[in-house]
C-alpha positions, 0 to 999 in steps of 0.5 A: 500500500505504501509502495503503491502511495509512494508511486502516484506520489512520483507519478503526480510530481513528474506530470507537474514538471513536464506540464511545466516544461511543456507551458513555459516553453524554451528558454525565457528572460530571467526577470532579474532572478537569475532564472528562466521562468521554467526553472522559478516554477518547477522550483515553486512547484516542487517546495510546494509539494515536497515534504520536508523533514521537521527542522530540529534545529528551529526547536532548539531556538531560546526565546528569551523574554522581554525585559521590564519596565524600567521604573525610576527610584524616585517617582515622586520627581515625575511630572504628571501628565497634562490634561487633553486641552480638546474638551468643553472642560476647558474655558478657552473650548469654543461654544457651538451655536447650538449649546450657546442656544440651549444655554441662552433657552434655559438662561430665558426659563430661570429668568422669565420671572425677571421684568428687568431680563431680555433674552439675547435670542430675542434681539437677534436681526433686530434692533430695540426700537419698537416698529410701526404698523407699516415697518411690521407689514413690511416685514411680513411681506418681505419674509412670506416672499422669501418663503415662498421664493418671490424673488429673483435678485440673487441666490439665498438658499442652495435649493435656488435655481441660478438667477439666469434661469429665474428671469423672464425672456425679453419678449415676455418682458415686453408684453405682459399683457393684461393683469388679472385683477382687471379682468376680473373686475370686467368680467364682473361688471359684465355679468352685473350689467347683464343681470339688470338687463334681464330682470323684470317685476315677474320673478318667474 
């Protein structure tokens, strides 16, 4: 059994190398290795079939193990380590806007008792003075035609096509033609001037 095992062992190894022979050919360039790419991969082939011996000497290595730390007599003299200064510890930490909100909500909500207290939230865009009815009529015009986009004069948000394609060509500039509220106003003067016309003192 074992005699047989050991030829077909043989048998395989030397299909291996001729099949090798017959792939890479003749002689070839030796890419720097001093061999032809036939010789490389019978070498490859052949140390990935063989079996080799246990290696006694690679169980004799000692491995000597890592030495200690090495810790100083006095470790009282030892500087201790500074604090990491990336931190909202620290005074000099940057106050993001959305804590410096929170803080000034609950700044408002321990306050709210307090005549004398006005928020910073609620000054903010504005001025102290105390606007008209005209000035706060002006103001809600001109915040609904933000949000409802009515304007044309330059980008304010990122989701606002490029001013190019907001403006009307110059032929429909020229001729507007007829506004609605006037023809409306027509169209209901008609229809009164109409019903007049047809009424009598017989409602049937």
């Amino acid at each position: 059994m074992g005699m047989t095992r050991y030829i077909r062992v043989r048998t395989g190894l030397l299909g291996l190398v001729g099949g090798s022979f017959l792939l890479t050919g003749c002689m070839g360039p030796t890419y720097g290795t001093g061999k032809t790419a036939g010789e490389q991969l019978v070498e490859d082939v052949g140390n990935a079939v063989m079996i080799r011996p246990d290696n006694k000497e690679a169980k004799n290595i000692r491995y000597q193990p890592r030495g200690g730390l090495v810790v100083p007599k006095d470790q009282t003299a030892l500087t201790t380590p500074q604090q990491s200064v990336a931190g909202k510890d620290n005074p000099q930490w940057i106050e993001s806007p959305e804590d410096m909100r929170e803080r000034l909500r609950a700044e408002a909500d321990d306050k709210r008792d307090d005549i004398n207290y006005r928020s910073p939230l609620a000054s903010q865009g504005t001025t102290n003075r105390k606007l008209s009815a005209s000035e706060q009529t002006a103001a809600y015009r001109e915040a609904r035609r933000l949000q409802m986009g009515a304007y044309a004069d330059k980008r304010r948000f990122l989701s606002d096509p490029p001013t190019d394609y907001r403006r009307l060509p110059e032929e429909a500039q020229a001729d507007l033609g007829e506004p609605e509220k006037v023809k409306e106003r027509r169209r209901k003067k008609e229809a009164k001037a109409a019903k007049q016309s047809g009424s009598s003192w017989w409602p049937f």
